[in-house]
Every structure is written in structure tokens, then in C-alpha cells.
N, C-alpha and C positions, 0 to 999 in steps of 0.2 A: 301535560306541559312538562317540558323535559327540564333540567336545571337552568340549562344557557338560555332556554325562553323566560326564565323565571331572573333571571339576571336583564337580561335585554326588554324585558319589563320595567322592573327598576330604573334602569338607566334611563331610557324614554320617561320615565316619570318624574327623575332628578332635573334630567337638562331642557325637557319641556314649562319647568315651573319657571316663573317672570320674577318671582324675587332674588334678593341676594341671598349665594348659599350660604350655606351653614356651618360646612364641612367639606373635605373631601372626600370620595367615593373610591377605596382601593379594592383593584383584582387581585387575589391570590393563587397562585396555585405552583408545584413544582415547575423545575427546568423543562422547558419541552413540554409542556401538558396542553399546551394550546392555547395561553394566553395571550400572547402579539397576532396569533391568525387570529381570534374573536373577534380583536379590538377593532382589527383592519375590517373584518366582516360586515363588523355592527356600524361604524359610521359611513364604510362604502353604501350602505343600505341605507343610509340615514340623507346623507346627504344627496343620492339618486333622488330619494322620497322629495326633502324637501327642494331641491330644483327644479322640479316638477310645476312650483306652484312659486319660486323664488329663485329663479336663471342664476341671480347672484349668491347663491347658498355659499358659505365655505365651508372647508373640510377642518377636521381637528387638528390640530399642530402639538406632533406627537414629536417627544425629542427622548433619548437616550442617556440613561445617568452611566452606562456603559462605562467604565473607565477615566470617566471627571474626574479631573485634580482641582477646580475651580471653579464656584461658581459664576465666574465672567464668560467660562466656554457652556453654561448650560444656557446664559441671558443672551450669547452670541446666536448661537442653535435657536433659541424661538424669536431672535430677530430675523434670520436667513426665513425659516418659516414661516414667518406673517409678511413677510414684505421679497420673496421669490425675486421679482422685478429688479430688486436693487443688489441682491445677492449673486444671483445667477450670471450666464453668459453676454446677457443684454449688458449686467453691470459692466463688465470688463471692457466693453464697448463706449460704453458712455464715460468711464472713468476716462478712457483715454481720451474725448474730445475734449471734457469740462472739468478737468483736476483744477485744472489753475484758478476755473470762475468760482467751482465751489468752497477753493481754500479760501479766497479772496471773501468769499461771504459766511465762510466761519465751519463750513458745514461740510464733513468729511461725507464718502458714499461707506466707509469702511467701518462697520459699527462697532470693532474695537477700540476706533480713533475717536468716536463721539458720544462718548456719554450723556449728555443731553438729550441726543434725537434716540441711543438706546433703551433710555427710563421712561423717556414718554412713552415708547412703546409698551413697554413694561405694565404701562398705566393705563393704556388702553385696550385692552384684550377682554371686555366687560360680553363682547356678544361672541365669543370664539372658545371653545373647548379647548384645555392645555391637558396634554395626557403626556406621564413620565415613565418611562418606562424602565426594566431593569434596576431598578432602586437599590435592590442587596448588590449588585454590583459597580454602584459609585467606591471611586476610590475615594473621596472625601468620608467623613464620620456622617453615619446616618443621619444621627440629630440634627448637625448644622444643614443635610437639605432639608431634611423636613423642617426646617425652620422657613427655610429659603421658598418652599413650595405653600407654606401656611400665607405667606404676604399675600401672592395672588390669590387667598382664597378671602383674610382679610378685609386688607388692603386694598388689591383690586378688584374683589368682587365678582371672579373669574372660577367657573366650572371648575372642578380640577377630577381627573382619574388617575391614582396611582397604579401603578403594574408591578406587582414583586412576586418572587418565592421566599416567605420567611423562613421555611426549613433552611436557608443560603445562606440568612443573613449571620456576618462574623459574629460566632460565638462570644468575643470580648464586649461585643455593643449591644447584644441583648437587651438588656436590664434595661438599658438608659434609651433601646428604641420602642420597647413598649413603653415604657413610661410619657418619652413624647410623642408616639402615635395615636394613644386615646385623646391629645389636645387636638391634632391635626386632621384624623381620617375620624370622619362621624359613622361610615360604613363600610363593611370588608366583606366580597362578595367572592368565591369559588366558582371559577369558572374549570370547566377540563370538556373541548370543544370534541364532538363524536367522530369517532376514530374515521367513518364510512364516509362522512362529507370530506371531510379533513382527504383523506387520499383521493377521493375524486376530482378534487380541486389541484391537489400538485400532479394526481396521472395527467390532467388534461394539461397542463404547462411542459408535458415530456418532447420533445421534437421527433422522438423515432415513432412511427406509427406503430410498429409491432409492439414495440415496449408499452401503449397503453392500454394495447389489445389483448398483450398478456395479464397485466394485471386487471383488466374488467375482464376477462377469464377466471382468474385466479381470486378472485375478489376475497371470499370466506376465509379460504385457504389462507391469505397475504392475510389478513387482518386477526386470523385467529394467531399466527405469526409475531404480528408486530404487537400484542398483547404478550405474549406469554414472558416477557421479562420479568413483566408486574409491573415496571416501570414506565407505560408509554410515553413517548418522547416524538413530538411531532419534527421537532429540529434534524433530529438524527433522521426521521424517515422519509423527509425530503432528501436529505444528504443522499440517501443509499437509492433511493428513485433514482436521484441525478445520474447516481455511479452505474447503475444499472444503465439507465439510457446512452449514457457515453460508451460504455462497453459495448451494446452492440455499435453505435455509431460506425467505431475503430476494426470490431470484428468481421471475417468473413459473412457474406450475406446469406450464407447457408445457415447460420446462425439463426437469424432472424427469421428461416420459413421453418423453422422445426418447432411447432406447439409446445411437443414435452420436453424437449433439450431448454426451452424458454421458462416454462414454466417450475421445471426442476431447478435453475440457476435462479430464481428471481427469489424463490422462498432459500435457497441456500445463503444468496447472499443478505436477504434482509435479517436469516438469523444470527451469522456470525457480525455483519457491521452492528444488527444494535448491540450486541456484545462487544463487540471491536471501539465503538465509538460512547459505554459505558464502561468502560476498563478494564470490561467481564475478560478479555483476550486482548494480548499485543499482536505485533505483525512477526513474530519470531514465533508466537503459538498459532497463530492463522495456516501458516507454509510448514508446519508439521502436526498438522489434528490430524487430516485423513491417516496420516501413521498413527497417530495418538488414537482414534477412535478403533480401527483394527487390531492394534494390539490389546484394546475393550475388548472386542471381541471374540479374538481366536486368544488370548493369553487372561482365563479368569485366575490361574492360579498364583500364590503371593498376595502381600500386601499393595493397599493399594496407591501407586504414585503420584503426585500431583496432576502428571499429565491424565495419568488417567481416570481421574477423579474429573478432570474438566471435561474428560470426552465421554463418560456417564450423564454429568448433568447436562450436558448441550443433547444429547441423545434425548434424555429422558424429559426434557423441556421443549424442546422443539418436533415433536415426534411427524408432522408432518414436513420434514424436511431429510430429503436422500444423502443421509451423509454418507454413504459407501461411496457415492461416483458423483460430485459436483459441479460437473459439464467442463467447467472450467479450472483450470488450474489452482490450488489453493494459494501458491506464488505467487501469480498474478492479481489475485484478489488482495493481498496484501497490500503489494506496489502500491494498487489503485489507491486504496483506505489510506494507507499512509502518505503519499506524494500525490495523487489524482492522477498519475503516470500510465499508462498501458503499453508493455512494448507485442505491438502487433503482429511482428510477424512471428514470436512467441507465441502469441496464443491463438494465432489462426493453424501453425501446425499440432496443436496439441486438439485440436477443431477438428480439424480433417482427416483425424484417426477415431474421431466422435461416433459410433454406431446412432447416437440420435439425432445425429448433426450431418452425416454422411450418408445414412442408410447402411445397413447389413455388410449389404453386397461389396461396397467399397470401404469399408473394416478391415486394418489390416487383419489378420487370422487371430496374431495374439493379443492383440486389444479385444478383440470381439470373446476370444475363451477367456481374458481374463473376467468378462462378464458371467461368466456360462451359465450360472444359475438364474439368470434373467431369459434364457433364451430355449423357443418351443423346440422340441425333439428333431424336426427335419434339418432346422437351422443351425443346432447341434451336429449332428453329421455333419452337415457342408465345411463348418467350420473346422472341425475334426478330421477330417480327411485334408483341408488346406493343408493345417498344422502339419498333418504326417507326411507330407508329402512335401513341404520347406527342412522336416528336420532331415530328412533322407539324400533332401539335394544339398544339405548343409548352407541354406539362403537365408539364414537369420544371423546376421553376423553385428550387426548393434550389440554390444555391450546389455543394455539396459534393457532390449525390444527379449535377448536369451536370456536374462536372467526372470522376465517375467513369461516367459516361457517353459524354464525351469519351475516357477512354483506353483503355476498352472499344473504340471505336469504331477507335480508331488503333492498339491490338492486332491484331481484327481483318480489320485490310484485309492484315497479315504474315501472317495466315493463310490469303488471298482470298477474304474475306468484307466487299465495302463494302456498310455499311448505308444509304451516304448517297444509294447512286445516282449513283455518280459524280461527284461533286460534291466539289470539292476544300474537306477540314476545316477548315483556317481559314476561309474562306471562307463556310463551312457557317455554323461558329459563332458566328462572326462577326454575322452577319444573324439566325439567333438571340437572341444576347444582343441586337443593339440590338432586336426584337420586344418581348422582353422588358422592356426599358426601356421603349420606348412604351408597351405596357398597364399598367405598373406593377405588375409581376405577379411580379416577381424577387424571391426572398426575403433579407433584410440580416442575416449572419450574422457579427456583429462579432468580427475576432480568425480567424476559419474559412481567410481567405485571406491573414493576414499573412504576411510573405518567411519561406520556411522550411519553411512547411506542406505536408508530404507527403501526407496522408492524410486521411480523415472515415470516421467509424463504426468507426475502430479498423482501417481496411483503407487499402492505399497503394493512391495513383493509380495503374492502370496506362497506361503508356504515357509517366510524367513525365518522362521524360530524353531525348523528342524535341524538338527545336526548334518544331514544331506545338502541342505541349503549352503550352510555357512562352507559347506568342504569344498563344492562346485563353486561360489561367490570367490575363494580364496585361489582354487586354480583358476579364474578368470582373468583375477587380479594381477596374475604374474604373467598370463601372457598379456591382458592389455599392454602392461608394462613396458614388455616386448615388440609388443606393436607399435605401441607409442616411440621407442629406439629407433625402431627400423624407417617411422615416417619420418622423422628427425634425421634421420642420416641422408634420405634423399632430400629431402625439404633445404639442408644448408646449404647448398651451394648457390641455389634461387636469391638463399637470405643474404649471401657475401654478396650480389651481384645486384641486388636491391640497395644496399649500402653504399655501395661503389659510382652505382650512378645519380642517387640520389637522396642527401641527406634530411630529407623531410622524412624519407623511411624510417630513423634514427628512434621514433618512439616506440615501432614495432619490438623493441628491445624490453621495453620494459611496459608496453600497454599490455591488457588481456582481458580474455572475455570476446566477448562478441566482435568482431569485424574482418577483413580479408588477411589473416597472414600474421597476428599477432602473438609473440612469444614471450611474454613477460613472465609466462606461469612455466614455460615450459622448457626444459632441458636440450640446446640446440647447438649453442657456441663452440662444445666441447668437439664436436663434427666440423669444426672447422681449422684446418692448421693456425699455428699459432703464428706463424710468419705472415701465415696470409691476412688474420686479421693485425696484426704489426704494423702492416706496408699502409693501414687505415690509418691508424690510431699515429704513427707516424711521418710526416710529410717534411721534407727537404730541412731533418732535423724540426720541426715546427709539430708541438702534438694538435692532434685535431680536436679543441675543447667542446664541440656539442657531441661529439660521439664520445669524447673520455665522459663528459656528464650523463649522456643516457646509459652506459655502461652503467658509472657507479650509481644513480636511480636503480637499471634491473635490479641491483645486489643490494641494495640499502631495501626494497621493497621483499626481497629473498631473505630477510632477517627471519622471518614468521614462514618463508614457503621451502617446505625441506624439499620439493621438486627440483630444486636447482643444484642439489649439494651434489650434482654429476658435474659439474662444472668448475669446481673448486679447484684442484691437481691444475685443472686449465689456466684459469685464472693467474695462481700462482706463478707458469709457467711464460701465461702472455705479461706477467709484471717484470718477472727476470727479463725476456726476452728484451721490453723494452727501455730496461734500467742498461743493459748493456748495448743499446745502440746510442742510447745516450753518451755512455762512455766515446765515444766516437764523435761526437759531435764538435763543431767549433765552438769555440766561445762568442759571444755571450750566453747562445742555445743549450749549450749544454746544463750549465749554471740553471737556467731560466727552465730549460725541461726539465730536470729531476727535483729540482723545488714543486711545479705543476706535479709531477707523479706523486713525490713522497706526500703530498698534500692529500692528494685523490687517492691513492691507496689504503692509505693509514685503517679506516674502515673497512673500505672492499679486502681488504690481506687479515681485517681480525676475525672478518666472516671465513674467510679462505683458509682460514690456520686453524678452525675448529674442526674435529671431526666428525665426519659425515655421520648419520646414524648407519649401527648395522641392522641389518632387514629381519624381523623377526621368523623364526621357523615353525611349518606349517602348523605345528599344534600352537606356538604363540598366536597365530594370525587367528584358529578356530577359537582360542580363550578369550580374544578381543573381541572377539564378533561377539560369543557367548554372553560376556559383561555387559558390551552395548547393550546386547538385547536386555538383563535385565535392568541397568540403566534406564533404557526406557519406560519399562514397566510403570 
């Protein structure tokens, strides 16, 4: 007999006896340990049984000390529960034909309004289980409800089952809640419900069918998992089921046929959310472990940093879980945990670069070597001849897709494998990227290679912490830079002409981030004559106020983004211009524009009058990499 039958013994032998009790009977056990599923277990079962034999059986009237400031909202709560009928949808129904007959006869439907008909109730609860739950969590003082919960036991003569964790309960109330708990609870019984029933019951509540396929797949594996905190926490492991099953919901359905793409995401993500949702990790360490745990691994030397002291014990705790490659994004696990958000078409392209989510064959090349040491000998070649055969047609022109090509590449030659032919990698690369630049073929990936950036696609650079690395990363940077000019320069006159016709355009100015055309982040204005945005910004003497406001937005949000400080000289230049047409103008316009400017400038001209930073030179750029990297550490 396991403990919970040894409990559910008990119980059945408390609430089957015909006299008045004695006492109350409370369950103990930490947050999350499976005390509210039991309870639900044990009387679902109880009350099947007995209406079997008694149609009219009722269930227990279970109410929540969760957050009480009063006990009038605890006597409310087991009135809504004994009397449904009068509470629920029907009430609102009936209230509205018979408000008036029932005022008329003394007699409210609304059991805050009647005290009377709420005490009888109170009073008569002699054949019904009252179960409270959550106890350390009443915000009233323990004492006064267990005072409150002693009447019914009393007074009314009424069953009672307490639900707490006293490891929760406020340290200040201790003293004084053991003191009135031995008047009040005559039994305290440990429940902590088996982990294996426990997930079978929320798998089969999942909607996706693969998601509960995988975890009765994954059965051992998931539960030797959701153990290994020390803490199990059944709360948190519905949470992460759920999160699990909305993800694939939202995801490509490629997803869902791939057994080990499934099975590898399910136990990755049950290790970081129990962690995530016991405070073991925030969502700021979530979206940078996979760096955090590789720089565990390829950097044992030095002291060791917080980060990476976290990505030791999550390694060495969770050992059947693949923290090299976690199918899906660590970003987006984030989002999820923290907002329950998924942006889809996010993580369906980081999906469909998935070798176990796509197959081999449709890998790109360098996602596929960045795996290589997962991959048998022929599938090695295939991949390896891809690869040499994109760097020779110079068709890798992503940003982030060549620099994980690059450390692929300088992985390995540690393992004597040069793909370059001898040819020494900076060198290589070097002559690459400037290729690159001449066709104008290099893609501007704003943000992808600012100081810091470890990783793209949710996977770290390998090879980052050679000096070879950081010197190619750093000629990258300046031609992205470059690239990024050159789109800008074609790109403005689209954005003049998008303004011109239509000023709903006006936020493109200052939004960014994801959607068709937006430049808040990016350096563009300056490619456009200053007369020509003038002839906007001013109309028949009349300034045009939702474009002078989304203007001074871009630059008031440009305080913190030095990507803008191309624009400044501009700036300045478009505030003269239009101080001096003002000068021109009639009166009262004139008056009335330069108060409008001098008012809106005042900010945008103190950002514009700072100077720009100068651009560090290439050995600064290698020293900053260098720190980051041991920063990291």
C-alpha cells in the first residue's frame, strides 16, 4: 500500500463515520506536490462510488483561502457552492424576472445582501464535506481562519479537510499557528501524489495528439526529468505540457512528424521551465544558456562565472537532456514561459533549417556541419562537398548563415579537416567578404553583429574564442555596415514617396523590428535631401504635426540607439532649413510655426549637438570581442 492509499484509507474512514467530528483532518505537503490533484482524485472517486447506490450523492464544496482578505468572501464561496442554482447563470436569469417579488418578501438572491439566508446556510452543511484549500496563502492572519474553519467543525458539525504547505506558511505567524492548529486539526496527513499517474492524467488532457504520443514515448525519460530538481512540482508540470502542446499547435507540422526533433524538445523544455518556473533561470538566462553552456564546454580555462556555473549544474542535473541543439530556439522558449506568446513564423523558419525536423537532404549545408559530429561518414562528404562548392560560388551571403560557416570551418581544421585548401582563414575570408562587397550581394542584418553577439538561429558560433574568429567577425562588421549604407541609400526614396502619399506610413519612422519597411532602428533620413523632406514637414507655411511628432519619437527613442547618429549633421540641417522658411512666412504662421519647432526641437537638437561616437580601430574592435568573450566566461 503506497502512502496516498494509506491516506485515502484514512479519509474514507473519517467521512464514513455517523457521528459528530472531532476535529479537522489536514493535508500537507509542499507547493506543487500534488495535493489539490489528490483531493480532486479522491472525492471524484468517492462521489462516482456513492451515486452508484445514491443518484443524489454531492460532491465536496471545496473553496480557496487563495488571496482572502475577509472572511464574508470565504462564507460567499461556500454559499455559490452549496446552492450552484442560485449563484450561477440560471440566477441572473431569475434575478431579473423576480428582483422586485423577492425584495418585497425580505429575501435577496445575492448572498452578500442576506445574511440570514447566508448563516442558515452556514448551519446546515451537517451531510457535505467542506475542504479549504491553500491555507498559507490566505491573506487574513492564519489564526483568525482557523478559528473561522473550527465553527463548522464545532458548531456545525461539518467534516472539514484542510489543504496547506506549512513550509509557506509566513514566517511571522508560526508560533501562534501551531499553537492554534493543535485545537483545530486533530490529523495531519502527507500526501505527494505518484509522479506516473499524475502526467498520465494531464498527457491525456493535451489537444495535439503527437504531443501525447510523445510523451508516452518518452514516459521514463520525462519523469526521470521532472524529478531531478528534487523539488517536483505538479503545478509547474502541467504548465510546461500545456506550453509544449501549444507549441507544436502554432508550429510547422513537420514538427509534429519527427519522433526525435519531439522527443529532444519535450525533455529540453521540461528542464529549463521547471527551472524557469522555480527561479532556478529568468527569461534573459533562458535566450543565452545555449552560449552559456558551450562556452562550458569549449572554454574550461579561468575562473568560473555565474553563467557558467549555471550551465554546469543544468548539464550535470539534467543529463538526459540535449543541451548542444534544443530543436527549437532558446528565444522562443523564453517568450513562451514568460508571456505564453509564440511568434510563428519565427520559429517555423529556425524549423525548416532543423536536420531532424526537415531531414538531411533539405539542410541547409551549414546548419547541417554545424552538427558534424552527429553525422555518419557518407552524409559527412555530401555535406562537405555542398559547403565547398557555396564557398567557391561565394552563395553564402547571410551574415550570421558565414559566420557559422566560418567557425565550422576553424572547428574543423582541430579536427584535420581544411576545407579551405590550405589557405589560411583570415585570409580566406577576408577576400570573401570584400567579393561580397563588390557584388553587393552581402545581406544587412541590423543588430545580428552588434559587440556581444554570440550566436544566430538560436545556435553559438563555433569556433568564437579564437583570435581568427573575432578578426573575420570584425571584417564582417564593416562591410555589413557597408551594406547596410548602400540599402539605405536605395531604399529612401521608396520611404519619401511612402510619406508623400500616405501618412498612416508616418510610424515606419520610428517602429522596428519585424514588419514590411520599418526604420526606427535604422539609419535612412540622411539619404534624403533636406528640402525634399522640408516640402513634408512644411505645408502652405502650416507645419505638418503627426510627421514633426513621429520624427521627434524616432529621435527621442534614438537616445539609447547610436545607429542613428548618421543622421544628426541631417537633422541639424533639416531644423535650420525649416527655421528659415519660417522666417518667410506671414503672420500669424510664422509666430505660431517657430514656437511649434522651437518646442519640438529643443530635445531632437540636444540629441543632434552631441557627438557621434568615433568607430573603434580594428585592434579596439579585436579587444572588445576579446573582453566579451571573457565576460562571458
Amino acid at each position: 500500500m503506497t502512502n496516498n492509499d494509506s491516506v485515502r484509507a484514512y479519509l474514507d474512514y473519517c467521512l464514513d463515520q455517523s457521528g459528530d467530528p472531532d476535529f479537522a483532518v489536514m493535508l500537507e505537503g509542499p507547493w506543487g506536490s500534488g495535493k489539490s490533484f489528490f483531493i480532486e482524485q479522491y472525492f471524484a472517486d468517492r462521489v462516482d462510488s456513492a451515486r452508484k447506490g445514491s443518484p443524489a450523492a454531492k460532491p465536496a464544496i471545496r473553496v480557496s483561502l487563495f488571496g482572502v482578505t475577509d472572511v464574508a468572501e470565504i462564507e460567499s464561496e461556500i454559499f455559490a457552492k452549496a446552492h450552484p442554482w442560485l449563484t450561477g447563470a440560471p440566477a441572473n436569469i431569475i434575478n431579473a424576472v423576480i428582483s422586485k417579488a423577492a425584495t418585497f418578501y425580505g429575501v435577496s438572491l445575492d448572498p452578500k445582501e442576506n445574511r440570514k439566508l447566508l448563516q442558515e446556510t452556514m448551519r446546515n452543511l451537517t451531510k457535505r464535506v467542506l475542504v479549504f484549500d491553500d491555507l498559507e496563502r490566505c491573506s487574513l492572519p492564519i489564526v483568525e481562519v482557523l478559528g473561522f474553519i473550527n465553527r463548522f467543525v464545532e458548531q456545525g458539525k461539518t467534516k472539514v479537510i484542510v489543504i496547506a504547505s506549512e513550509e509557506d506558511m509566513p514566517a511571522q505567524q508560526q508560533e501562534d499557528y501551531k499553537a492554534r492548529k493543535e485545537k483545530v486539526i486533530g490529523k495531519t496527513l502527507r500526501v505527494a501524489s505518484e509522479p506516473g499517474a499524475v502526467l498520465d492524467i494531464f498527457a491525456a488532457e493535451l489537444k495535439i495528439p503527437e504531443a501525447r504520443r510523445a510523451i508516452a514515448a518518452q514516459r521514463q525519460p520525462v519523469l526521470a526529468t521532472f524529478a531531478a530538481l528534487g523539488r517536483p512540482n505538479f503545478r509547474s508540470l502541467r504548465a510546461i505540457l500545456t506550453d509544449f502542446d501549444r507549441l507544436l499547435e502554432v508550429a510547422d507540422s513537420r514538427l509534429r512528424a519527427s519522433e526525435g526533433a519531439l522527443a529532444a524538445l519535450l525533455l529540453y523544455m521540461l528542464a529549463v521551465g521547471m527551472e524557469f518556473r522555480s527561479n532556478g533561470i529568468d527569461a534573459a538566462g533562458l535566450r543565452s544558456l545555449s552560449d552559456d553552456i558551450r562556452l562550458r564546454l569549449f572554454r574550461r580555462e579561468g575562473p568560473e562565472a555565474p553563467e557558467r556555473q549555471r550551465a554546469r549544474v543544468l548539464t550535470e542535473r539534467y543529463p538526459l537532456v540535449n543541451w548542444q541543439d534544443p530543436v527549437v530556439p532558446p528565444t522562443s522558449l523564453a517568450e513562451l514561459f514568460a508571456s505564453g506568446t509564440v511568434r510563428a513564423t519565427e520559429l517555423n523558419e529556425h524549423l525548416l533549417r532543423h536536420p531532424l525536423v526537415v531531414g538531411l537532404a533539405a539542410t541547409p549545408a551549414w546548419r547541417a556541419m554545424w552538427g558534424f559530429s552527429d553525422l555518419k561518414a557518407a552524409d559527412y562528404a555530401k555535406v562537405r562537398a555542398e559547403l565547398v562548392k557555396q564557398l567557391n560560388e561565394r552563395s553564402i551571403v547571410h551574415p550570421g548563415e558565414l559566420l557559422h560557416v566560418v567557425g565550422s570551418t576553424l572547428r574543423l581544421r582541430q579536427y584535420g579537416d581544411d576545407l579551405l585548401g590550405g589557405a589560411e582563414p583570415t585570409t580566406y575570408f577576408q577576400a570573401y567578404i570584400d567579393d561580397l562587397g563588390r557584388a553587393d550581394t552581402l545581406i544587412a542584418y541590423p543588430g545580428l553583429l552588434d559587440y556581444g553577439a554570440e550566436s544566430f538561429d538560436g545556435l553559438g558560433y563555433p569556433g568564437r574564442e579564437t583570435t581568427e574568429f573575432r578578426s573575420i567577425l570584425n571584417s564582417l562588421r564593416t562591410a555589413e555596415s557597408a551594406a547596410l549604407a548602400r540599402k539605405m541609400t536605395r531604399e529612401a526614396p521608396a520611404l519619401l514617396e511612402r510619406l508623400r502619399q500616405n501618412p498612416e506610413e508616418y510610424a515606419a519612422l520610428y517602429e522596428a523590428g519585424p514588419g514590411a519597411h520599418n526604420y526606427g532602428s535604422l539609419p535612412i533620413l540622411h539619404n534624403i535631401a533636406v528640402g525634399d523632406f522640408a516640402d513634408l514637414l512644411l505645408v502652405d507655411h502650416t507645419l505638418n504635426r503627426p510627421l514633426l511628432s513621429a520624427l521627434g519619437e524616432r529621435y527621442r527613442r534614438a537616445q539609447h540607439n547610436k545607429g542613428l547618429d548618421a543622421e544628426k549633421t541631417w537633422m541639424r540641417e533639416l531644423h535650420a532649413e525649416l527655421t528659415n522658411r519660417l522666417r518667410l512666412s506671414p503672420a500669424p504662421h510664422r509666430c505660431l510655426g517657430e514656437e511649434r519647432l522651437n518646442y519640438w526641437g529643443k530635445e531632437v537638437l540636444e540629441w543632434a549637438a552631441s557627438p557621434a561616437p568615433t568607430q573603434p580601430s580594428s585592434q579596439a574592435l579585436a579587444d572588445d570581442s576579446v573582453h566579451g568573450s571573457h565576460a562571458a566566461q
